[in-house]
N, C-alpha and C positions, 0 to 999 in steps of 0.2 A: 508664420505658419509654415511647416517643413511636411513631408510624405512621413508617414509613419505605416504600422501595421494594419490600420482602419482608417488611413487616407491618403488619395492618390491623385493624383494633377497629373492634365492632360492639356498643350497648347487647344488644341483646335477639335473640334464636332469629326472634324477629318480623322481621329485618332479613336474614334469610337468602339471601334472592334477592340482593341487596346483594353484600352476603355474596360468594355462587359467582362476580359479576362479579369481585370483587375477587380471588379465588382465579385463576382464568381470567388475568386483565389479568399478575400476580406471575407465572405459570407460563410465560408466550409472550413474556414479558423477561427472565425469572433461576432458572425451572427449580425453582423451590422456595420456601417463604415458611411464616408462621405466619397464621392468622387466629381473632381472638379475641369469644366474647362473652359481655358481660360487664363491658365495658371503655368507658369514655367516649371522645370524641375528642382530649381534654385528657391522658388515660394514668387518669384517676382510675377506680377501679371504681363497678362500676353495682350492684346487686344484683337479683335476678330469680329468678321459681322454674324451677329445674332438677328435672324429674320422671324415672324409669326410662327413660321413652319418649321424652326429649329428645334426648340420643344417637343414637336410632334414627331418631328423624327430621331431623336433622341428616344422618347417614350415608345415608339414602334419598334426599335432596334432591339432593346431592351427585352420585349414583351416576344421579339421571336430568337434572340439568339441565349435567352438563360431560360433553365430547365431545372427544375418546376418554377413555376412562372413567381415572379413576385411585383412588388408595385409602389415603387420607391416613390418620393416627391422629388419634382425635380421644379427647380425655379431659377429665374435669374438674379444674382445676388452683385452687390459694388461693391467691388474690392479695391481699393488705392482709388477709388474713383473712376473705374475702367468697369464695365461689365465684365461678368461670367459665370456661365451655367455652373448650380450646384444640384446633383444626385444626391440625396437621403435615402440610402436604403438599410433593410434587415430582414431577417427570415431566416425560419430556426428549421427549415424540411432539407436540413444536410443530405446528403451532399447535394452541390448545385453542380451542373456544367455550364459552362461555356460552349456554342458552336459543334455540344457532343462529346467534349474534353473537360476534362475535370484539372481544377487548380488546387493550391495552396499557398498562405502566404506567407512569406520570410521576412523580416523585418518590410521592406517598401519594392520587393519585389516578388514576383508570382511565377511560382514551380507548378509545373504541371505534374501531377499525380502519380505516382508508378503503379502496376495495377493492384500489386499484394496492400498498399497504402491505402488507397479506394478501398479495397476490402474487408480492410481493417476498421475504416471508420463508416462504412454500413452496417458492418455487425454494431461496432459500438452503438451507432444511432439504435440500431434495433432493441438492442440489449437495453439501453435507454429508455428506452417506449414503452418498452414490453414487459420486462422481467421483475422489477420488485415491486410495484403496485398490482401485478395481474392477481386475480382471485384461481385459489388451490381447490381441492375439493376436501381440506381441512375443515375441522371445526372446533369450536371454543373447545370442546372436551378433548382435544387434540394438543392441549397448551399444557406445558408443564409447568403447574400451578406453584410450587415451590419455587422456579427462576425470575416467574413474573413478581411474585411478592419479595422476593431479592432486590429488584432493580427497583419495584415502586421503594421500598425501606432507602436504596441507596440511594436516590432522585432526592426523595422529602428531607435527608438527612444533610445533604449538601443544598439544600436551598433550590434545587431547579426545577424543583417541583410542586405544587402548593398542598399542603399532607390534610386531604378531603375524606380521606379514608378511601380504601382499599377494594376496590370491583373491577374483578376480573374482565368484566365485557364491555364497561365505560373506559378502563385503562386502555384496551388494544385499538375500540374505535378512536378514541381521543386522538392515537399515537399512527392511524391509517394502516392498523393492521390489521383489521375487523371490516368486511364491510357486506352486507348481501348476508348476515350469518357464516361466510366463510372467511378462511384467515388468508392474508398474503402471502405472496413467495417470503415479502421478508419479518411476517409473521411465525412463518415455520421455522426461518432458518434462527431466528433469535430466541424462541421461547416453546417448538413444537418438539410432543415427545418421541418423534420416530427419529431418532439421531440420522438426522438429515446430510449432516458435516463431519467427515473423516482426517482424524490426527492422526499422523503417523509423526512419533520421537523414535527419536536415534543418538546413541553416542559412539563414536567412532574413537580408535583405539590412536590412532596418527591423523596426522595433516590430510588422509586418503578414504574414501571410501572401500576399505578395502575390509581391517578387521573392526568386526562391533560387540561393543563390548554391552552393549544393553540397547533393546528396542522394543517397543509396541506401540501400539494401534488402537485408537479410541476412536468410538465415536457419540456425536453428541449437537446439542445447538449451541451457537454461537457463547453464548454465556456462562455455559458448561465448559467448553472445550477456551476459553479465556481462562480459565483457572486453574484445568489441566495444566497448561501450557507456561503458567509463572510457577506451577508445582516442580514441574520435570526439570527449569532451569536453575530454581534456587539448587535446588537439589544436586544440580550437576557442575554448577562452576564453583569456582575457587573462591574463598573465604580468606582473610587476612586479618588478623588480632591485633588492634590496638590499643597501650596503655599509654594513655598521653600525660602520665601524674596529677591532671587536672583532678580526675575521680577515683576513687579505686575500682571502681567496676572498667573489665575491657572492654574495647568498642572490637565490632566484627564487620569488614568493610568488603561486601561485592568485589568482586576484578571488575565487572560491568557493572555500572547504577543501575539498578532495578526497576527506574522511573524511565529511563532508557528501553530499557526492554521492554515493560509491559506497553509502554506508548504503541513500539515499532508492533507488539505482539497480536495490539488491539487494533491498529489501522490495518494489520493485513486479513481479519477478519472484515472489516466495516467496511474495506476496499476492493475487495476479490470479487472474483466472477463466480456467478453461483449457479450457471445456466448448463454448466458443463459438470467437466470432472470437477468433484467437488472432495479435493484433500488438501489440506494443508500440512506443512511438512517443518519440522524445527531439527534442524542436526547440531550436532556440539561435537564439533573436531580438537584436538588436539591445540591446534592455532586459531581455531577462531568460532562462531558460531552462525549458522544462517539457520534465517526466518524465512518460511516462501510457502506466498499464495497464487492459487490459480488466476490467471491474468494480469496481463500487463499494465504498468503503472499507469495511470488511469489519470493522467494530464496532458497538455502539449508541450511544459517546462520537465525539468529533469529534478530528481531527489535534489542534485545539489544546491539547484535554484532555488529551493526552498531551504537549502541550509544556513545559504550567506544571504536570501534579500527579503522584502514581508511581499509576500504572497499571497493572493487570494485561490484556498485550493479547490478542483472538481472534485467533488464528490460521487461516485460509482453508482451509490445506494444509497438514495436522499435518506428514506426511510429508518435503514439503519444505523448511518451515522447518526441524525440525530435522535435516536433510543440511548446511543451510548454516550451521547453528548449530555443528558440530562441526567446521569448518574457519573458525573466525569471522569469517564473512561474514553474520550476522545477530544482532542484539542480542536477549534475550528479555525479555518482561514487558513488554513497551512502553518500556525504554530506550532503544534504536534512537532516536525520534523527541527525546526529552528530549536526547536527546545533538545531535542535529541542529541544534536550535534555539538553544543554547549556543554551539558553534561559530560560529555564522550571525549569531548577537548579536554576537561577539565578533570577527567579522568586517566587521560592520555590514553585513550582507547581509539585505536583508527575505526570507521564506519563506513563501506563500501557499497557499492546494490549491482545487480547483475538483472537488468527488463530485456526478456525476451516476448515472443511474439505471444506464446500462454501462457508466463509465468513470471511475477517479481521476487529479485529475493535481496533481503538487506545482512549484512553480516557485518558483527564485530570482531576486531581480533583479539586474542589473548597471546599473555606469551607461550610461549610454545614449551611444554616441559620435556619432551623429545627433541629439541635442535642440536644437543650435542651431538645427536648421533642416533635412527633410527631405532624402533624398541627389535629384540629378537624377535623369532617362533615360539620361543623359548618363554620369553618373558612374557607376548600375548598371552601363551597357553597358562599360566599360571596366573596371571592375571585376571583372566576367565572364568579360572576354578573360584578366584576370593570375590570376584564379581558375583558369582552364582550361590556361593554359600560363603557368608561372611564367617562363619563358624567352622570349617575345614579346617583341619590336622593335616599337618604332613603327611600321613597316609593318603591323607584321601585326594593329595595334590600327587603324590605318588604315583595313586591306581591311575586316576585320569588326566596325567601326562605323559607316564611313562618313563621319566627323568629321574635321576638317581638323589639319594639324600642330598649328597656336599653339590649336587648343582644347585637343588631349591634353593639352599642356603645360603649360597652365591648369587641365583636369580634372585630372591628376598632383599638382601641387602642390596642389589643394584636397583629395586623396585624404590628401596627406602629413600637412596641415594639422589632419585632422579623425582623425588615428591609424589610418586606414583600410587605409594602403599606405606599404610601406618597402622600400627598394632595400638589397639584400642582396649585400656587394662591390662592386667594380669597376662602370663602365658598360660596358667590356668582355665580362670573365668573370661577373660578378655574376646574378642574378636579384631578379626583382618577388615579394615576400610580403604576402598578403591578413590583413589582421588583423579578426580579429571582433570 
């Protein structure tokens, strides 16, 4: 038996104050834990006298130095044939302190709290409590009836659901989004018609936020704005033709797998904070793409722990992961990401994340069709014009650049050159295509 993150050895009763930190630190990371005395820090027992009144003083220490009070078992157990006290405790009214001091715990030792940390996981807690089961002042006529018969069709159709037929007010109560006649927060934000959830898409013209070459703004719920959101990217990244001679039809193959994306596209709906600003933001750069939802990633492990080990994941919004879970649009246990990172490998696509304090973002890269050498003013500007009207004539790249014939035709073919811009048909009938 060794100290791990949910247990910790202590020689002697004398070490008690120790002791409640270490109870404290186990309680405000994993909700439960053992603490032993009696025990060396090697796992060897210690021996010591345990009197009637050991127990009680144990139990009395306990009951005034942690906050909010909890109420462990504590008993005497034989270890190697030697007594020693064992503490059972658990209790989920995070955060606990210690002595007025709040812990955390790191593998088999206890950090005390910084205070933006504490702050963080009482919001959490609260956001927890509070936000996706609380009743709106929505109602059933509030639900946009065409998304809910979308997800019941996709549910029955993949088996997670059992196909009873189709009522609007049996499905939402079933699913805890219905309750009192009014809909949940995560009633609204999955299926309610007042576009609740703001997409902002962007495509950037470089590696920079600087020129954009196409942007707007939806808004919508959760299920809507999942579909926006694999529309804008199929659309936006690069396509590659393959004839393998196996068939005569070509195969057309993503820079990024698709199953990639919409995984990452859908966990950061399912996982966001929805209490606050509520935008979700998708940019497609030049080298790479980011995803990014309001709130920070919403575990104690990091994206990559989930890439290389099996993990069991926390869930944000019970609620709506599992809505998206039964129409499989979300992986459980932390698969989703394992799966991600597989693909991405095997695509040789790198996959990064950037958690800040409001906001996660995961991005892939691409290669870069600018690394030779930034684009001009020049070639932005024109680029702009075939962005804006794929049908544009030399004239009209003219009037609204300003640039002379032989430069277009110069900027044109360095467009062509750099995979940027491709003439679609005819110079006739044809049109100008923007490639990202």
């Amino acid at each position: 038996m060794t100290e791990n993150e949910t247990r910790e050895f202590k020689k002697t009763t004398g070490e008690i104050s120790e002791g409640i930190v270490s109870i404290v630190s186990i309680l405000n990371k994993h909700q439960h834990g053992e603490l032993f005395f009696g025990i060396k820090k090697d796992g060897t027992s210690f021996k010591f006298e345990i009197t009637d009144s050991t127990l009680r003083d144990v139990s009395r220490k306990i009951y005034e130095g942690i906050k909010p009070q909890i109420f462990p078992k504590i008993e005497i157990v034989s270890i190697n044939g030697i007594d020693a006290i064992k503490v059972d405790f658990s209790g989920n009214d995070i955060p606990y302190s210690a002595f007025g001091r709040y812990y955390i715990r790191i593998a088999d030792e206890d950090r005390e709290l910084a205070p933006n940390e504490l702050r963080k996981m009482m919001i959490s807690k609260e956001y927890e409590e509070n936000w996706c089961d609380k009743l709106t002042s929505c109602t059933i006529v509030d639900v946009k009836e065409e998304c809910l018969l979308k997800f019941y069709e996709n549910a029955t159709e993949c088996g997670r659901l059992p196909k009873i037929g189709f009522n609007k007010e049996t499905l939402l109560i079933q699913h805890n989004l219905l309750r009192n006649s009014f809909l949940t927060n995560a009633g609204v934000m999955l299926f309610g018609n007042s576009n609740p959830i703001t997409l902002k898409l962007v495509v950037f013209a470089t590696s920079e936020r600087i020129t954009i070459l196409d942007m707007k703004t939806i808004k919508g719920n959760i299920f809507e704005l999942i579909n926006e959101s694999m529309n804008f990217v199929i659309k936006n990244i690069r396509w590659k033709v393959i004839i393998d001679g196996e068939s005569p039809q070509r195969r057309e193959v993503p820079e990024i797998p698709l199953v990639a994306l919409r995984e990452v596209i859908i966990n950061s709906f399912a996982h966001a904070r929805y209490d606050g600003n509520v935008q979700h933001e998708i940019d497609i750069y030049s080298n790479r793409i980011s995803i990014t939802n309001p709130g920070s990633f919403a575990n104690e492990f990091t994206p990559n722990d989930f890439f290389y080990r099996d993990l069991k994941s926390y869930l944000r919004n019970q609620s709506i992961a599992d809505v998206l879970y039964l129409c499989k649009d979300v992986e459980t246990c932390g698969h989703g990401l394992k799966k991600v990172y597989r693909l991405c490998k095997e695509a040789k696509v790198d996959i990064s994340y950037i958690n800040n304090e409001n906001d996660f973002t995961i991005e892939f890269s691409r290669i870069d069709r600018n690394q030779d050498g930034e684009l001009s003013k020049e070639e932005f500007s024109v680029l702009s014009v075939f962005k804006t009207n794929k049908n544009a004539i030399k004239d009209d790249v003219i009037r609204q650049t300003g640039l002379s014939s032989r430069t277009i035709d110069r900027i044109i073919k360095s467009l062509k050159e750099k995979a940027l811009l491709r003439r679609i048909g005819s110079n006739k009938n044809g049109y100008w295509e923007v490639l990202k």
